[in-house]
N, C-alpha and C positions, 0 to 999 in steps of 0.2 A: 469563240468570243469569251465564254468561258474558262478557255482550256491553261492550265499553271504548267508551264513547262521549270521543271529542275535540271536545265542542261547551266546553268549560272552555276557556278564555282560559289558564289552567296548563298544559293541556295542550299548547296550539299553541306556548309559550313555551317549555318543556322541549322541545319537539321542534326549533326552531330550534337554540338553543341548542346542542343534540346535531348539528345538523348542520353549524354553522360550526366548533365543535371538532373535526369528521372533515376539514372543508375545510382548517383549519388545519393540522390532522397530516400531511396527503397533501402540501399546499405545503411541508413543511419538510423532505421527503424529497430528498434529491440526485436531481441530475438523469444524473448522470453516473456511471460508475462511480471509486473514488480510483485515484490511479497505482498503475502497474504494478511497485514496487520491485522483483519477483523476474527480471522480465528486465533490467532494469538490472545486477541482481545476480550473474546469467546472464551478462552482456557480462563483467564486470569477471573473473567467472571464470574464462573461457574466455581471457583476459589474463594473468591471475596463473597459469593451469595451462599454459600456455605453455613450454615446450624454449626459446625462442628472442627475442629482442628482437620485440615486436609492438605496435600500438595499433590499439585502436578506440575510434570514437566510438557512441552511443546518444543518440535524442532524445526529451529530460522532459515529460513529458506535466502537470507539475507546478509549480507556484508557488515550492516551496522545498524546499531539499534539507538533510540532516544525517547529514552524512560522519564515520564513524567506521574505527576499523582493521579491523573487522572484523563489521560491521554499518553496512545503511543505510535511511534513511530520507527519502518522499517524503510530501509534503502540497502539497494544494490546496484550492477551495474543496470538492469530492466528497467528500475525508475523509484520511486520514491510510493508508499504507503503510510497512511494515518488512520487508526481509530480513535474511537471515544470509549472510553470505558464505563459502561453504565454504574457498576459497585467500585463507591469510592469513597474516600480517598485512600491509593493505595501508597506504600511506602517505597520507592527505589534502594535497591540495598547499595553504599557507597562504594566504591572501585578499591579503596583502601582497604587495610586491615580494620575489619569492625566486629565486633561482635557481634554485630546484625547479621553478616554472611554465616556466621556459626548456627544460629540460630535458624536463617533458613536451610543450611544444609541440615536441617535436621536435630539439634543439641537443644535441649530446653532452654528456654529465655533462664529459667531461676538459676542454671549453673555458668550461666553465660554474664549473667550480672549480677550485681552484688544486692540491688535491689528494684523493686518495679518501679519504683522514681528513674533509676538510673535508666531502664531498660524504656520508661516512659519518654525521657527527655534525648536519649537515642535517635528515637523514632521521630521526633518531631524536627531534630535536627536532621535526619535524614529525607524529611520532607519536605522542609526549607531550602537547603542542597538542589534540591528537585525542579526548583521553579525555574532553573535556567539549565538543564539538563541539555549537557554536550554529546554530540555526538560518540559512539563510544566500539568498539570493535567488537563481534557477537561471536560466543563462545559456542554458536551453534546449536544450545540449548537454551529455553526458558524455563525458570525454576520459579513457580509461584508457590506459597507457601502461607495459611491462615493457624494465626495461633495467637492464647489466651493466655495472659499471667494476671493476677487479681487486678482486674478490670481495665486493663489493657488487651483490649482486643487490637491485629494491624494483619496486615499482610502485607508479603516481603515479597518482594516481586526482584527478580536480574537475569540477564542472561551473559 
């Protein structure tokens, strides 16, 4: 009374069926886990909450990055990651030629600009910049960077 016979030709077809659509769903599962944006997030922190002129670097586990003041974001093909950055607001260093990238790679703000106005108004344009920050290709490293010119404090964040 109970008994479901699979001798139907419908039947062996719905069962296929039903089985290449599980094959399908399992394959389209990452393989990987997405990046890790909260330890990145972590580094830049521990940068920004610094007493002191510091840099560290962090390596991206991800395809592309999206640097904001005060939040960021990594993607790959795994899936997509966001943190919040607790010490903020930080500054994105622009993709152009800036003297800001001089400056984080290391070269004093004072030799880098002509003056802390100039080195001041950099920064804030590099902030503004920020607020609609595009997706951007990851050089595999992040480079945070805190530093002081007469009363400019910032950190300079890129990867």
């Amino acid at each position: 009374m109970f008994d479901l016979t699979l001798d139907a030709w419908y039947g062996w077809i719905g069962l296929s069926l039903a089985s290449v659509a599980l094959f399908g769903a399992v394959a389209g599962l990452p393989t990987a886990p997405p990046p890790d944006a909260g330890a990145v997030a972590a580094t830049i922190d521990r940068v920004a909450g610094a007493e002191y002129a510091s840099t560290a670097e962090h390596p991206l586990d991800a395809e592309q990055i999206r640097l904001g003041t005060r939040r960021i974001a990594l993607r790959s093909d795994a899936g997509t990651a966001h943190a919040t950055l607790s010490f903020g607001p930080v500054t994105p260093v622009p993709v152009t030629d800036s003297p800001l990238r001089d400056v984080l790679h290391g070269m004093p703000p004072e030799r880098a600009f002509d003056s802390p106005e100039a080195f001041r108004q950099a920064v804030v344009a590099a902030r503004a910049n920020a607020t609609d920050a595009p997706w951007r290709e990851v050089d595999r490293t992040l480079i945070a960077r805190r530093t002081t010119w007469e009363g400019v404090d910032v950190v300079l964040v890129d990867a």
